[in-house]
TORKOLVO-525540 format. One line per 4 residues: number of its first residue (from 1); for each residue x, y, z of N, C-alpha, C. Coordinates in steps of 0.2 Angstrom, whole numbers, plus 5000, padded with zeros to 4 digits. Layout:
N
NUM) X/Y/Z/X/Y/Z/X/Y/Z; ...
This chain:
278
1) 5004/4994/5000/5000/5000/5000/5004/5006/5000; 5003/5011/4997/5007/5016/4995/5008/5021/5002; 5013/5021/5003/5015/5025/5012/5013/5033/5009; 5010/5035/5004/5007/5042/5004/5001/5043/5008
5) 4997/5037/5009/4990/5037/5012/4991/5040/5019; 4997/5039/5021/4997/5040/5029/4996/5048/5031; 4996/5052/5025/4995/5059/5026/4987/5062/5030; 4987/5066/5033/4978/5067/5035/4976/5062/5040
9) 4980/5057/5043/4978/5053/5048/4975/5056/5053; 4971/5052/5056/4967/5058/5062/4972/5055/5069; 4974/5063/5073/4979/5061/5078/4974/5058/5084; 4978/5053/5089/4975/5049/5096/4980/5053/5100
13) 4977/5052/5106/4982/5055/5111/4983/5051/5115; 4989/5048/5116/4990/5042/5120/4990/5042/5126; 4991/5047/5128/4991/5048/5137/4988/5047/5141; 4982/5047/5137/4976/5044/5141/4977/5035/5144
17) 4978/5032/5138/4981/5025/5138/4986/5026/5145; 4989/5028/5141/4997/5027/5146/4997/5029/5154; 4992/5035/5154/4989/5035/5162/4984/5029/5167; 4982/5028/5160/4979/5021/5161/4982/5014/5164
21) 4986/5014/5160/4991/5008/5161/4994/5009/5169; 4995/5017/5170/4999/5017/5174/4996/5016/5181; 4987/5019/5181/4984/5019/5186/4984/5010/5190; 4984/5005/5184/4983/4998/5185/4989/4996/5187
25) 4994/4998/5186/5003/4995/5188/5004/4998/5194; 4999/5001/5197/4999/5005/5206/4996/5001/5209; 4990/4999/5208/4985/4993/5208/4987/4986/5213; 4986/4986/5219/4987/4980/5222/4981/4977/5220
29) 4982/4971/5214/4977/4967/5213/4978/4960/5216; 4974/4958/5217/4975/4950/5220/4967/4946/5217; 4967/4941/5213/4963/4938/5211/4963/4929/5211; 4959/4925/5213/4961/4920/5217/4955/4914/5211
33) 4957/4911/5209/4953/4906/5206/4947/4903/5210; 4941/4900/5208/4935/4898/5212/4936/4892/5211; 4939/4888/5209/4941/4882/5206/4945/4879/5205; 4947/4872/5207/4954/4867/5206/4952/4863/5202
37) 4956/4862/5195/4954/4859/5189/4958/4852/5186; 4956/4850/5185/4963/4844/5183/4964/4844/5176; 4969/4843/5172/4974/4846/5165/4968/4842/5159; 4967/4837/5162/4963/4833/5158/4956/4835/5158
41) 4952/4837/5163/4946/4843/5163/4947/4849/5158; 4951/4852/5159/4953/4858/5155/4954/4857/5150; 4958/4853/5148/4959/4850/5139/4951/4850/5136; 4946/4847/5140/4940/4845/5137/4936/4851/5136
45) 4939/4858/5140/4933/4862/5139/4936/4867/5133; 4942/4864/5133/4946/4868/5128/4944/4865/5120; 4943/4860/5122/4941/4857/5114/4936/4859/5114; 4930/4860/5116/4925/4863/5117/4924/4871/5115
49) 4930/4875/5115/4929/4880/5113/4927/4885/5120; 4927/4883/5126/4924/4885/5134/4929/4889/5135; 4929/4895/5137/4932/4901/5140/4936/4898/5148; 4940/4901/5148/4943/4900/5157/4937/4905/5160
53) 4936/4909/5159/4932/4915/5162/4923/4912/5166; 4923/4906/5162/4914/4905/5162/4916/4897/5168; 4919/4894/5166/4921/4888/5169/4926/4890/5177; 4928/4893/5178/4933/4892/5182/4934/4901/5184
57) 4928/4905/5186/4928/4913/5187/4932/4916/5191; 4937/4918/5191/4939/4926/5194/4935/4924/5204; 4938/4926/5210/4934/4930/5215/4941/4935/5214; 4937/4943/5215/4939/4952/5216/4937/4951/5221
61) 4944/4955/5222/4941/4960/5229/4939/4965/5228; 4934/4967/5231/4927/4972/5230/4933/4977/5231; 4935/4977/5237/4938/4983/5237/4942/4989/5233; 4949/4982/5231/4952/4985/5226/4947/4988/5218
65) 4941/4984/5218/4936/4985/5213/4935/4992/5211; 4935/4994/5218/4930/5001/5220/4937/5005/5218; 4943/5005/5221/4948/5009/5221/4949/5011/5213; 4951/5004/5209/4953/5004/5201/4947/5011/5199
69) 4939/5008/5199/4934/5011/5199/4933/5016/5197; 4935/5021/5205/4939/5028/5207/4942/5032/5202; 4949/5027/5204/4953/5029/5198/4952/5031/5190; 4949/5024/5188/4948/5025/5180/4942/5033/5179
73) 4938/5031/5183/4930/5037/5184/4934/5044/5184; 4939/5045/5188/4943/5051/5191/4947/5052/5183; 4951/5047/5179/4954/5050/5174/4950/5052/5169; 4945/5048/5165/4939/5050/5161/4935/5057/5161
77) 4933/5058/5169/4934/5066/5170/4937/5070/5168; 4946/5068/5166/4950/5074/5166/4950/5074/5158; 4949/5070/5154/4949/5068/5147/4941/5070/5144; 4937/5068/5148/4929/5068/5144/4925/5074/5150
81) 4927/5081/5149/4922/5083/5154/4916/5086/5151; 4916/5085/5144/4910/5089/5142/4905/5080/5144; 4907/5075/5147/4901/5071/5149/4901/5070/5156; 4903/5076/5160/4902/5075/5167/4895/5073/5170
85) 4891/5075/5167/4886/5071/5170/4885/5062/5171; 4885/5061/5167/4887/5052/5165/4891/5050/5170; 4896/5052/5171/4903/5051/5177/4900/5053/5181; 4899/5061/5184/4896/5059/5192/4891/5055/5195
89) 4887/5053/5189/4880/5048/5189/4883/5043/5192; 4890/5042/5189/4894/5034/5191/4894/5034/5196; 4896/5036/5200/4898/5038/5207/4896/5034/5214; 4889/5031/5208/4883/5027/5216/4888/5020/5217
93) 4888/5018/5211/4892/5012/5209/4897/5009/5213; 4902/5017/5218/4905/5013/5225/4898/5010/5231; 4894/5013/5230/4889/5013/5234/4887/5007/5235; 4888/5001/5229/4887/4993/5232/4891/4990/5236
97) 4887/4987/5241/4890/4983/5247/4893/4978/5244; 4898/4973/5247/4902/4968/5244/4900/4965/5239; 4893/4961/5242/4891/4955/5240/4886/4958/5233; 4884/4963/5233/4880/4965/5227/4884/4966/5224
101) 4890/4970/5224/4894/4970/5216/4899/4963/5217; 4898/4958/5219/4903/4951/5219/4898/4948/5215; 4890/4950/5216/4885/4946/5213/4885/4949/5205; 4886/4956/5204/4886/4958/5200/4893/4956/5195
105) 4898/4956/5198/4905/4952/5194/4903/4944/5193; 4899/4940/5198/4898/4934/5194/4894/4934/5189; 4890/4938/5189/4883/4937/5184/4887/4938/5175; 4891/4945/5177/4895/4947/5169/4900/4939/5168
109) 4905/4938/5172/4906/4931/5170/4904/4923/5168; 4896/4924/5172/4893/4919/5168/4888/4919/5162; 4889/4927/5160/4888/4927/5153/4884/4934/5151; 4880/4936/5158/4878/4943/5158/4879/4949/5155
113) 4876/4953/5152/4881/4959/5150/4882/4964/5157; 4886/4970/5158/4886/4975/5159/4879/4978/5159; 4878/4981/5155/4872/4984/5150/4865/4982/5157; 4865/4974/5156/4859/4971/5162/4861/4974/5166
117) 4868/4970/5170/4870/4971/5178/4868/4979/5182; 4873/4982/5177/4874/4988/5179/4868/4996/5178; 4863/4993/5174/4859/4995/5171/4859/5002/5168; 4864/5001/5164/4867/5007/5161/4863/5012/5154
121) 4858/5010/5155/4852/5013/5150/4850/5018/5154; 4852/5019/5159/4848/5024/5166/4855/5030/5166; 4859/5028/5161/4863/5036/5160/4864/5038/5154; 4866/5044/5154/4865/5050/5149/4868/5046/5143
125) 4875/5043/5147/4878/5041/5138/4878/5035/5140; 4876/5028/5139/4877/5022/5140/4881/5019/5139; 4885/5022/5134/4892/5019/5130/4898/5019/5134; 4898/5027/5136/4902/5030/5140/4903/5026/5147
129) 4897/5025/5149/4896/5022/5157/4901/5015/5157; 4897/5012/5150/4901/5005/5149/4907/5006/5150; 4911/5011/5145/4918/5008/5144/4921/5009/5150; 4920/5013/5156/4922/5013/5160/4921/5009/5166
133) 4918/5005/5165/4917/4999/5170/4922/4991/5164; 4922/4993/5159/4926/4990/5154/4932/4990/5155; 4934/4996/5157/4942/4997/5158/4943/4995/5164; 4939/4997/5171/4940/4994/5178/4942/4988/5179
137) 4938/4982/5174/4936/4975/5177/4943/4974/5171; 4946/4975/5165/4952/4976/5162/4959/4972/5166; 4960/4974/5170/4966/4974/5175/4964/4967/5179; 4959/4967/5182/4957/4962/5182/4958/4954/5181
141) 4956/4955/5173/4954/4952/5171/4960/4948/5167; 4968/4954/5168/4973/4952/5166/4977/4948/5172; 4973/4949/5178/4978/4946/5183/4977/4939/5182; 4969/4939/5182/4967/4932/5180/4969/4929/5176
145) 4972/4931/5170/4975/4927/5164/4982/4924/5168; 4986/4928/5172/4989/4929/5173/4991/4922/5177; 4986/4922/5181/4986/4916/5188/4984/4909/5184; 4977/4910/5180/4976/4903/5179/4980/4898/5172
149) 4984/4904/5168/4989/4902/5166/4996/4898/5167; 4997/4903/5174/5002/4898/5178/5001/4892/5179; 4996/4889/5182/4993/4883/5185/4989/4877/5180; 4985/4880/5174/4983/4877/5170/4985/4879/5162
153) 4989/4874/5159/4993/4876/5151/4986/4875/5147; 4986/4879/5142/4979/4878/5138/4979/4875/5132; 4980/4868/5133/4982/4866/5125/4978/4865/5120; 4976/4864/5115/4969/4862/5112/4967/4868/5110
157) 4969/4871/5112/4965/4878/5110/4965/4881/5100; 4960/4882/5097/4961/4881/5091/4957/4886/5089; 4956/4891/5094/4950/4898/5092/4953/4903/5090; 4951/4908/5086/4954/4915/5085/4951/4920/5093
161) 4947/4918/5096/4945/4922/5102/4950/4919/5107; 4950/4924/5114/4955/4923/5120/4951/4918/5122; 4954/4912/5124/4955/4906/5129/4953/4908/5136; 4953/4916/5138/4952/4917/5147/4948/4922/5145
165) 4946/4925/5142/4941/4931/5143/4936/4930/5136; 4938/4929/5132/4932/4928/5125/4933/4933/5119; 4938/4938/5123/4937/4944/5115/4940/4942/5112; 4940/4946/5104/4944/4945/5098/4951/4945/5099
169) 4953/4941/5096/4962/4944/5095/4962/4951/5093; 4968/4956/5095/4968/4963/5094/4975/4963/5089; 4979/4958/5091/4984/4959/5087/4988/4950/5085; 4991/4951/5080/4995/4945/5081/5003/4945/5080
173) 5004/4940/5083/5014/4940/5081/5016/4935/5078; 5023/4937/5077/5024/4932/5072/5033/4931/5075; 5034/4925/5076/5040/4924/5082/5045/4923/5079; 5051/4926/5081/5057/4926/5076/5061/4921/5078
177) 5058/4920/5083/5063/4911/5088/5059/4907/5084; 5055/4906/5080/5050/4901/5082/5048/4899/5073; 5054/4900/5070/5052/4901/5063/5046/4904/5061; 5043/4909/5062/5036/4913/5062/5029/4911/5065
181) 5032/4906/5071/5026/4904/5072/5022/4909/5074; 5014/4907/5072/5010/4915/5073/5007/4914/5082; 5007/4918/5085/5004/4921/5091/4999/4926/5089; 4992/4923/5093/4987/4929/5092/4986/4933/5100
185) 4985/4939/5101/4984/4942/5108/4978/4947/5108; 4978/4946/5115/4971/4947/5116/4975/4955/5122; 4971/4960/5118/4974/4967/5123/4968/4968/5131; 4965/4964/5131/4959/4965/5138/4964/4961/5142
189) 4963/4957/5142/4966/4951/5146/4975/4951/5147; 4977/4953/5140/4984/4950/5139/4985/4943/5138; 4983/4939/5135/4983/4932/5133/4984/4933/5126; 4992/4928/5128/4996/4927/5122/4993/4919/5120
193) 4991/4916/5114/4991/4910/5112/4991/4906/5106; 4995/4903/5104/4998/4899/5096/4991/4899/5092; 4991/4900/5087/4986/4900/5082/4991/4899/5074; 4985/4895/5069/4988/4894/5063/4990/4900/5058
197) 4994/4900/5057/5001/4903/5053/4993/4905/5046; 4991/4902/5043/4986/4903/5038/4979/4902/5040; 4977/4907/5042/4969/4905/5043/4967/4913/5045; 4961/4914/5044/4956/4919/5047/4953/4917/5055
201) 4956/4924/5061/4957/4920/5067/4949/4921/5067; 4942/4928/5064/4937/4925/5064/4931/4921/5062; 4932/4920/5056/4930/4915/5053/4933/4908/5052; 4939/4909/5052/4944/4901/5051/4945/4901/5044
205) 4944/4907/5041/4944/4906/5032/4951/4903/5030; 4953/4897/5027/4958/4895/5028/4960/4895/5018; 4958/4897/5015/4960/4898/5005/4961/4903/5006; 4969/4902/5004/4974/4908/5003/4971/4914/4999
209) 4968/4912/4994/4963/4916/4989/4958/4922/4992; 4955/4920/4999/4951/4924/5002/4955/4929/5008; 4961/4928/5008/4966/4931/5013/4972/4934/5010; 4972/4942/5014/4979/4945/5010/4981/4948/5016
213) 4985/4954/5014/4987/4958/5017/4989/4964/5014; 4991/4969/5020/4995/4976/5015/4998/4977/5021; 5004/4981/5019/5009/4985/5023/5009/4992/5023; 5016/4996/5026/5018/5003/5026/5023/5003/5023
217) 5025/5005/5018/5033/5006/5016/5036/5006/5023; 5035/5012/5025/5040/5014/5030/5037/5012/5037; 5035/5005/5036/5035/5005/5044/5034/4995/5042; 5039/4996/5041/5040/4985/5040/5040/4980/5045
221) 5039/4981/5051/5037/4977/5058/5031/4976/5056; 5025/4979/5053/5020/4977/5054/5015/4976/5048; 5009/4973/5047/5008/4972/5041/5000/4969/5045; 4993/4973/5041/4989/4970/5041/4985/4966/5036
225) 4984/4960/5042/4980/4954/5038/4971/4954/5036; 4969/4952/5033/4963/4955/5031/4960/4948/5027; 4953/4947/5026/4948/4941/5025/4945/4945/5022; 4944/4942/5016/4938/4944/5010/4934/4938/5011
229) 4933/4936/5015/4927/4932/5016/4921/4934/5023; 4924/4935/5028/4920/4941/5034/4920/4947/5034; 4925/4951/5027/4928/4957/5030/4930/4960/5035; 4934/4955/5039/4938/4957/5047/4948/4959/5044
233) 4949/4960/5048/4958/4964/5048/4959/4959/5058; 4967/4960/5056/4971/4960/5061/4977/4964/5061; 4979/4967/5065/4987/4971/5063/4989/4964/5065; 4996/4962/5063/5002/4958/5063/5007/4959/5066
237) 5010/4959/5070/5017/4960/5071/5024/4955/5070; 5029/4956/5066/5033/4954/5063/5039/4954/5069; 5042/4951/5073/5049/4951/5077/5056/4951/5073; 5055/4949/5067/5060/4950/5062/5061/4956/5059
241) 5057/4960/5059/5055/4967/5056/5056/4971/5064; 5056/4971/5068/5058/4977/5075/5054/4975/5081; 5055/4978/5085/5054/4976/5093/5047/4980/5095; 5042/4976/5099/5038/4979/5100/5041/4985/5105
245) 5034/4993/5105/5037/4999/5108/5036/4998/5115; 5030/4993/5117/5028/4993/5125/5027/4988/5125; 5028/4985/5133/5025/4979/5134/5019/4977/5134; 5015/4981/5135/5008/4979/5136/5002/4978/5131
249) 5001/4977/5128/4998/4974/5124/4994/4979/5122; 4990/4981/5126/4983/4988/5128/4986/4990/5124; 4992/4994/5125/4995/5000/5121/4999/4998/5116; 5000/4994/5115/5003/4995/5107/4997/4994/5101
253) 4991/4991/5103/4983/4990/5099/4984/4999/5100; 4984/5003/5104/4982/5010/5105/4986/5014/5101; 4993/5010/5101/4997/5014/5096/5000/5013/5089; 4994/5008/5088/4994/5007/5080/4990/5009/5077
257) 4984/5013/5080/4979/5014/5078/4977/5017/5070; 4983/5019/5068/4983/5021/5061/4980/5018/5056; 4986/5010/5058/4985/5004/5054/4975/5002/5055; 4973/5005/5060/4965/5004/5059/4962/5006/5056
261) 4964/5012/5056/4960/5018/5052/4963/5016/5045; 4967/5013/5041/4968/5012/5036/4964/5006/5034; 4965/5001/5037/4960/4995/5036/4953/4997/5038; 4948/5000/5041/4943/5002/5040/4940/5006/5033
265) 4949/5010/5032/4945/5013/5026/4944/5010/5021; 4946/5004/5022/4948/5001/5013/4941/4995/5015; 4937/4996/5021/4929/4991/5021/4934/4985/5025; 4937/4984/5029/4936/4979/5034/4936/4980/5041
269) 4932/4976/5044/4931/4977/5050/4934/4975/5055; 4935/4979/5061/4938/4977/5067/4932/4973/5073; 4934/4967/5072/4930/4961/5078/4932/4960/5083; 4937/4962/5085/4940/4965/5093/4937/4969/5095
273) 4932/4971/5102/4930/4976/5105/4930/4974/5113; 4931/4979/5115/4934/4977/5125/4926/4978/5128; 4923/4980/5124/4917/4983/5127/4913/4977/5125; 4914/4971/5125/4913/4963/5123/4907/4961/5127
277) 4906/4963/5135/4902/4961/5139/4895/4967/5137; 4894/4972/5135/4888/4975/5136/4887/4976/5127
C-alpha cells in the first residue's frame, strides 16, 4: 500500500492510555481462582471452545474493585468533561456493598452483560458508562490470565478468540525464535496463544485466495491481515522486522491505531471490542 495514504491521519492521544496503564501498575490486585481443575478437565473444555472465564471465574476484591473504579472514573473526567454528567452519575456504583457488586461480577462472567447488571440505560451516555466499567474490570481480568495460566497450560485451543476472557484477538505475532510461528493476543486480558500461521482468526477462512494483506513502506514490523470472506483485519506484528514499543499489549493496539484507520477505510472490519460484555 502506497505510504502516501498516511498523510491526514486523524491524531490519538495516547496519554490517556498510558495514564491508564499506569493507574493499573499502582494497583494492588489480588485475584484468586473459584476452582481446582485437573489438565485433563481443562483440555475437554478447551476442545470445546469454553472460556477460562465461564468455567473456572475470577473472585475480586470488592475493594480494590472500588479503588481501580475511582481511579479510571477520576481520569475519564480529566479527558471527557464535556460528559460529566454520565461520570458523576457513576459515582453510586461505590455505593454497592460487597456482595452486590461480587454478585454483579459473577453474573458478567457467567455470561451477563454490563448493560443488564449495571443498568446502564439509566445514564445520559450508556456507552460511556460501559467503557468505564470495561476498563475497571480490564486489570482484572489480566491478573486472571495471569494466575490461571500459571497453573493450567491451555492446550487444544484452536480459536481465534481469547482462551480466558472471550474477546477478539487485537493483534497477532509472528515469532522470530519460532520460525514465524503465529501468536494471536488478546489486549483485555493479555493472553498470548499459538494460532495457525494461515487461517482467518474470525472466521477460520483458511484459502489463501480469500486472505491477503498490506503493509507501510516505511513501517515493515508490521503488516495488516485482512479476510475477503468476513471482512475482518488483524494488525500483525513481525519480530524479524523490529521490537515491540511497550510491553503491554493495551498500548501497542492504541498505538497502532493508524493501521486501523487504514483498514477500516479500505471496508474491513475490526471484531475486537473490549466493550465485549455489554
Amino acid at each position: 500500500m502506497d505510504s502516501g495514504i498516511t498523510e491526514n491521519l486523524p491524531s490519538v492521544d495516547q496519554s490517556f492510555y498510558e495514564k491508564l496503564v499506569q493507574i493499573y501498575e499502582k494497583l494492588d490486585i489480588k485475584v484468586s481462582l473459584t476452582k481446582n481443575l485437573e489438565q485433563a478437565e481443562l483440555d475437554e473444555y478447551a476442545k470445546k471452545g469454553a472460556i477460562a472465564i465461564s468455567y473456572c471465574p475470577p473472585a475480586i476484591e470488592t475493594a480494590a474493585f472500588k479503588q481501580c473504579f475511582t481511579d479510571v472514573l477520576t481520569l475519564f473526567a480529566e479527558f471527557q468533561p464535556a460528559e460529566d454528567k454520565t461520570l458523576k452519575e457513576l459515582v453510586q456504583i461505590t455505593a454497592y456493598s460487597s456482595k452486590e457488586l461480587t454478585d454483579k461480577l459473577s453474573g458478567l462472567f457467567s455470561g451477563k452483560h454490563l448493560e443488564e447488571l449495571f443498568h446502564l440505560y439509566q445514564y445520559p451516555m450508556p456507552s460511556l458508562a460501559g467503557l468505564v466499567l470495561a476498563y475497571t474490570i480490564k486489570p482484572f481480568l489480566q491478573s486472571f490470565s495471569l494466575e490461571i495460566m500459571k497453573d493450567y497450560p491451555l492446550h487444544h485451543w484452536e480459536k481465534g478468540y481469547c482462551p480466558v476472557c472471550g474477546n477478539g484477538a487485537s493483534l497477532a505475532r509472528l515469532s522470530k525464535n519460532e520460525n514465524g510461528k503465529r501468536y494471536l493476543m488478546c489486549s483485555v486480558c493479555e493472553t498470548r496463544w499459538a494460532f495457525a500461521r494461515i487461517a482467518c482468526p474470525f472466521c477460520l477462512e483458511k484459502n489463501p485466495d480469500n486472505l491477503g494483506y498490506f503493509r507501510l513502506e516505511e513501517d515493515q514490523g508490521y503488516k495488516v491481515n485482512f479476510c475477503r470472506s468476513c471482512k475482518s483485519y488483524i494488525k500483525t506484528f513481525d519480530e524479524s522486522g523490529r521490537v515491540l514499543s511497550t510491553k503491554s499489549i493495551f498500548l501497542e493496539d492504541k498505538e497502532t491505531a493508524y493501521l486501523d484507520h487504514l483498514a477500516q477505510r479500505e471496508g474491513f472490519k475490526n471484531l475486537h471490542i473490549l466493550e465485549k460484555f455489554y
